[in-house]
C-alpha positions in Angstrom: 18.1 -14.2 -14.4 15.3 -11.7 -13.3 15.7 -8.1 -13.2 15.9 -6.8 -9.8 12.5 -4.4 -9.5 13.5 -0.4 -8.7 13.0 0.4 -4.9 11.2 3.8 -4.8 10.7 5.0 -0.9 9.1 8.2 -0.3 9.3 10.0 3.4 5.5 11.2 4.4 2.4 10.0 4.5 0.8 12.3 3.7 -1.7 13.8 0.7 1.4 14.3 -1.4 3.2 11.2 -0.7 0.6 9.0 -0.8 -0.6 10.8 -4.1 2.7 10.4 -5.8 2.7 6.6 -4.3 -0.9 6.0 -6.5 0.4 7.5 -9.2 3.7 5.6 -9.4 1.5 2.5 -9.0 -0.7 3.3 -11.9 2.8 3.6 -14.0 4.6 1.0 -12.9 3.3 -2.3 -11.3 6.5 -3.9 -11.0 8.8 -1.5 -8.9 8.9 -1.6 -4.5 7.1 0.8 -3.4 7.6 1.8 0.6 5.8 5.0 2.2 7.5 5.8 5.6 5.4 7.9 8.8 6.0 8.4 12.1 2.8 10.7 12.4 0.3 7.7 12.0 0.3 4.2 10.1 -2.7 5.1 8.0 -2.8 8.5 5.3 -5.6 10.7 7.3 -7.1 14.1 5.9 -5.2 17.0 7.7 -8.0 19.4 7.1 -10.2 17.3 9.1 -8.5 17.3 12.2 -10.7 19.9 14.0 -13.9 18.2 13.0 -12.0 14.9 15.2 -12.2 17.3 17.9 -16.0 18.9 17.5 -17.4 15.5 17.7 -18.2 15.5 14.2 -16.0 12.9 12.8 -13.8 9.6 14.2 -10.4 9.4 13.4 -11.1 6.5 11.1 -13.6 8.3 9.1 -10.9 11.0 7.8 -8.7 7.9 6.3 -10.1 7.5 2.8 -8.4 4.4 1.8 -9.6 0.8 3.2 -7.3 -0.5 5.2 -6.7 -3.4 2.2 -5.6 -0.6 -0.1 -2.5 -0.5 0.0 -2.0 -5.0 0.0 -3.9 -4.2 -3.1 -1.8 -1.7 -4.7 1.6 -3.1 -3.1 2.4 -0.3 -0.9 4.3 -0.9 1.7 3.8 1.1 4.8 6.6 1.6 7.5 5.8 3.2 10.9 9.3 4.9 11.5 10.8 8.5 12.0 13.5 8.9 9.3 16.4 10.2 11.4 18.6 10.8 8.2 19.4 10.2 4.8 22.9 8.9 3.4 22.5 9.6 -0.5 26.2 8.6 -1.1 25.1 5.0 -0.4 21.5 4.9 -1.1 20.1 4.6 2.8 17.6 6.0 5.4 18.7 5.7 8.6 15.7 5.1 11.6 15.6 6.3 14.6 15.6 2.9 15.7 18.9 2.3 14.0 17.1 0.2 11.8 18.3 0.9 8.4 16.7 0.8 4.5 17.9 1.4 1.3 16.3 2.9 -1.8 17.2 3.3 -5.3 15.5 6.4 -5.6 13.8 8.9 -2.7 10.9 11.2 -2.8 10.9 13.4 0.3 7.1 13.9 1.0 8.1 15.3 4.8 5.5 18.2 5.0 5.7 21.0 7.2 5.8 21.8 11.2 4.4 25.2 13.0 6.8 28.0 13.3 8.3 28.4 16.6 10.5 31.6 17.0 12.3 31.0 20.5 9.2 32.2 22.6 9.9 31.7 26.2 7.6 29.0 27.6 6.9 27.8 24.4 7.6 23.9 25.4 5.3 24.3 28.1 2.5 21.5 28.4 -1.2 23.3 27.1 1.0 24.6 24.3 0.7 23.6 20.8 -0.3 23.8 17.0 -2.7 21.9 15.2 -0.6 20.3 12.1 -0.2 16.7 13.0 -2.3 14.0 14.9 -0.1 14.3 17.3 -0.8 18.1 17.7 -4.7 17.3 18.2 -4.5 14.6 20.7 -2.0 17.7 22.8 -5.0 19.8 22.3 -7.7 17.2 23.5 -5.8 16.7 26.6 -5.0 20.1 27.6 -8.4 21.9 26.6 -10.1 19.4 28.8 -11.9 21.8 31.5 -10.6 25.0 30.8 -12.1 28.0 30.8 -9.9 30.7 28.2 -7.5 29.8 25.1 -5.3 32.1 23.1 -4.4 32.1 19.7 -1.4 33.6 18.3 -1.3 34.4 14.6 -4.4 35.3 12.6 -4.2 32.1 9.6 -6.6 29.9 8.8 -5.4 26.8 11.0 -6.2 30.0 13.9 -9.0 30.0 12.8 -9.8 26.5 12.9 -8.4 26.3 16.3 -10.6 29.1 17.7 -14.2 27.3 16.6 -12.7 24.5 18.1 -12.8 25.6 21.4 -15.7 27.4 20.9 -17.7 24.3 20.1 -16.8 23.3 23.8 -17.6 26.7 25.3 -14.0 27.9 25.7 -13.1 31.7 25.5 -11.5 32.8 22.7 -8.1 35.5 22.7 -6.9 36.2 19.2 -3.1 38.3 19.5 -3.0 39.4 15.5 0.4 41.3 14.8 -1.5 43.0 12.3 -3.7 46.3 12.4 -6.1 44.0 10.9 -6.9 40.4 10.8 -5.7 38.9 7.7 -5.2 42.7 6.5 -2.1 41.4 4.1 -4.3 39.6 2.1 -8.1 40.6 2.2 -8.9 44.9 1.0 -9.8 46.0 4.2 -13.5 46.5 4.0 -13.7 42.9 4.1 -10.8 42.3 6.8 -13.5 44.1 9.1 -16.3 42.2 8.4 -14.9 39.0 9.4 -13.4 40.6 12.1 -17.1 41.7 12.7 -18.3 38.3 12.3 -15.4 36.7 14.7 -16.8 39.6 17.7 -20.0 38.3 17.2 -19.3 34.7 17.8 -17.3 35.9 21.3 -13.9 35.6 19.6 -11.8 38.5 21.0 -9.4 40.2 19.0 -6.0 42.1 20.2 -4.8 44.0 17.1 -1.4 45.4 16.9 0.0 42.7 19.1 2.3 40.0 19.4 3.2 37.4 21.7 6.1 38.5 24.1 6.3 35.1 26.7 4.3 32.3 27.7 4.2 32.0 31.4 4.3 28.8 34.0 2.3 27.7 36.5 5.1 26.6 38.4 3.9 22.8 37.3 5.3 22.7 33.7 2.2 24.3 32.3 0.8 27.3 31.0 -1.7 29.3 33.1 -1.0 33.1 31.1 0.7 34.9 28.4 2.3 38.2 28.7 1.6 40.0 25.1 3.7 43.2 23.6 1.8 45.3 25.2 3.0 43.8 28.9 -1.1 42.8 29.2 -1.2 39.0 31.0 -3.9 37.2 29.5 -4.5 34.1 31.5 -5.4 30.9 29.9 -5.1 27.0 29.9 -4.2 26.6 26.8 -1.9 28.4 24.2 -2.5 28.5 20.5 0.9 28.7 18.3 -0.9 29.4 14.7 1.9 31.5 13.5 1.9 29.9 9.9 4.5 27.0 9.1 7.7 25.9 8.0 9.5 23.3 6.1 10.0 19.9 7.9 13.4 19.2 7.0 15.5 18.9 10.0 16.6 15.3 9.6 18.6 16.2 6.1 20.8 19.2 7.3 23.4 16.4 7.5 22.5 15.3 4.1 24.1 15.9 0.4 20.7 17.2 -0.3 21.1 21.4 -0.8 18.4 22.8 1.3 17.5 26.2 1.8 14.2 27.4 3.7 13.3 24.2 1.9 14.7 21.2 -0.3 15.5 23.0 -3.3 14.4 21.0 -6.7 14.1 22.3 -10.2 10.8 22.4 -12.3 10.3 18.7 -12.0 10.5 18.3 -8.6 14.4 16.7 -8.7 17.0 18.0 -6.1 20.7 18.5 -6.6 20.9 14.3 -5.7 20.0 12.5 -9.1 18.0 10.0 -7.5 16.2 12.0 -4.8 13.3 14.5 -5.4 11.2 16.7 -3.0 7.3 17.4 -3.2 4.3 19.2 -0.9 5.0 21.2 1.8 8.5 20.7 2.4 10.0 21.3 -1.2 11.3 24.6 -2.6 11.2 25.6 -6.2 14.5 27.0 -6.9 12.7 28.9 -9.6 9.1 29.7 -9.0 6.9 29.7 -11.7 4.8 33.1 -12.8 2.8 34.2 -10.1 3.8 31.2 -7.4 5.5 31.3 -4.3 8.8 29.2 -3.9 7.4 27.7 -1.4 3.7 26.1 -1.8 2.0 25.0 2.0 -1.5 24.4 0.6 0.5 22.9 -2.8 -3.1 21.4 -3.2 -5.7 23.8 -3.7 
C-alpha cells in the first residue's frame, strides 16, 4: 500500500510563498504542493509595478518564472480568495464555497495599505499601489488628469509620485511630519531630498495630514480637505500611508493573531501544522535589532 504524500498549501503568491514553495520542492519531491492567489495566477515582482505604469515594462516581463515552471516543479496553482481557515479539520474554505484540505498551511498572505476611517476614502480615483489590482485602479483613474495627491511620505509615495510625473501629472505630497522621512534620515539629508523632490515639481505640505477626501457628487474624488482646512483639488488620491498585515480572513480562525499571525523563531504559529511567513507574520519575539513585524522581510 503506498504512502499517502503530505499536502502542503501555502496562501500567497507572492515572493515569500512562492520562495518557500521552491524551497520545499528542492527538499521534498514527493509531497502536494498547492500555492493559492486571488491577486493574479502567475508570481509577479511587486517592486516593478510602477515601471508597468511608466511604459517601461509589460506585465509579463515582471513574472520571472516560465509559465512551464511550475508543471515542472509540481506546483499547483489555484486562482481563489481564501475566505477562511478551519484548522480543527484541516480545511480552507473559498469564497466560492469551494473547499480544500491540507495537512499542513503556510500563510504567505502579505500585506494591504493602511486605511484609518478617512471619509471618502472608498471613493473611485482613490487607492494604493500594493497589488495588481491597485495599479490597474491607478491606470484607469490617472487617465487625463491634471493634479494627484499623495498622503504619507514612504517609499511606495514615492514611487507613486514619479509615476504620475512620467505622465505630466502634478504632484501634492501631505507629510505628517516636519520633515519628509525625518524619523529615519539626520535631517541634513531629509532636506536634500526634499530639495531634490521641489526640483522635480513635487510639492510638499509639511506638518500635515489628511482630514477628508471629498466627492464630486459622482462617486469620485475631485479634492481633499487637509488638517489645515486647505482643499487641494485633484483626480486622483494617493493613500501611501505605510501597510498592514493581510489577515482578515483568520479572525475566525484558531490561529492567535495579533497586529499579525504570531509565530515563534521558526516561523510556527500556536496551530502545530500551520506557520506564517513575509509580510503578514509577527515574531512573537523579535530578534536583536528587528522589528516584530518585517514588510520588506526581503532586503
Amino acid at each position: 500500500m503506498s504512502k499517502q504524500r503530505n499536502h502542503i498549501a501555502i496562501i500567497g503568491n507572492g515572493v515569500a510563498g512562492i520562495t518557500c514553495a521552491r524551497h520545499i520542492r528542492k527538499r521534498d519531491a514527493d509531497c502536494v504542493i498547492t500555492v493559492i492567489s486571488a491577486e493574479t495566477e502567475y508570481f509577479f515582482s511587486r517592486t516593478a509595478l510602477m515601471y508597468i505604469y511608466m511604459g517601461h515594462m509589460e506585465f509579463e516581463h515582471t513574472q520571472p518564472y516560465e509559465k512551464g515552471f511550475w508543471k515542472k516543479n509540481r506546483i499547483d496553482l489555484v486562482f481563489n480568495y481564501v475566505e477562511s481557515v478551519d484548522t480543527d479539520n484541516n480545511t480552507l474554505v473559498y469564497a466560492d464555497g469551494e473547499k480544500m484540505q491540507y495537512d499542513e498551511l503556510v500563510i504567505a498572505s502579505g500585506a494591504k495599505p493602511n486605511m484609518f476611517g478617512w471619509k471618502g476614502q472608498d471613493l473611485k480615483g482613490v487607492g494604493g499601489l500594493f497589488s495588481y489590482q491597485d495599479l490597474q485602479n491607478m491606470e484607469e483613474y490617472t487617465k487625463g488628469i491634471k493634479r494627484g495627491v499623495i498622503v504619507g511620505g514612504g517609499l511606495i509615495g514615492i514611487e507613486m509620485a514619479e509615476m504620475m510625473l512620467s505622465r505630466g501629472i502634478e504632484v501634492t505630497f501631505l507629510v505628517r511630519e516636519e520633515l519628509f522621512w525625518g524619523n529615519v534620515l539626520p535631517a541634513q539629508e531629509s532636506k536634500l531630498i526634499m530639495k531634490h523632490m521641489e526640483a522635480h515639481h513635487v510639492k510638499l505640505i509639511l506638518n500635515t495630514s489628511l482630514d477628508e477626501i471629498i466627492d464630486d457628487g459622482n462617486g469620485r474624488a475631485k479634492a481633499v480637505k487637509t488638517s489645515n482646512g486647505e482643499i487641494i483639488e485633484c483626480g486622483w488620491v494617493g493613500l501611501t500611508a505605510g501597510v498592514n498585515p493581510n489577515i482578515s480572513f483568520l479572525k475566525d480562525s484558531n490561529i492567535e493573531l495579533n497586529r499579525g499571525v504570531l509565530v515563534d523563531s521558526n516561523f510556527k504559529t500556536n496551530v502545530d501544522n500551520v506557520y506564517s511567513i513575509g509580510d503578514c507574520a509577527e515574531f512573537k519575539t523579535a530578534a536583536e535589532g528587528r522589528r516584530n513585524i518585517e514588510q520588506v522581510w526581503y532586503t
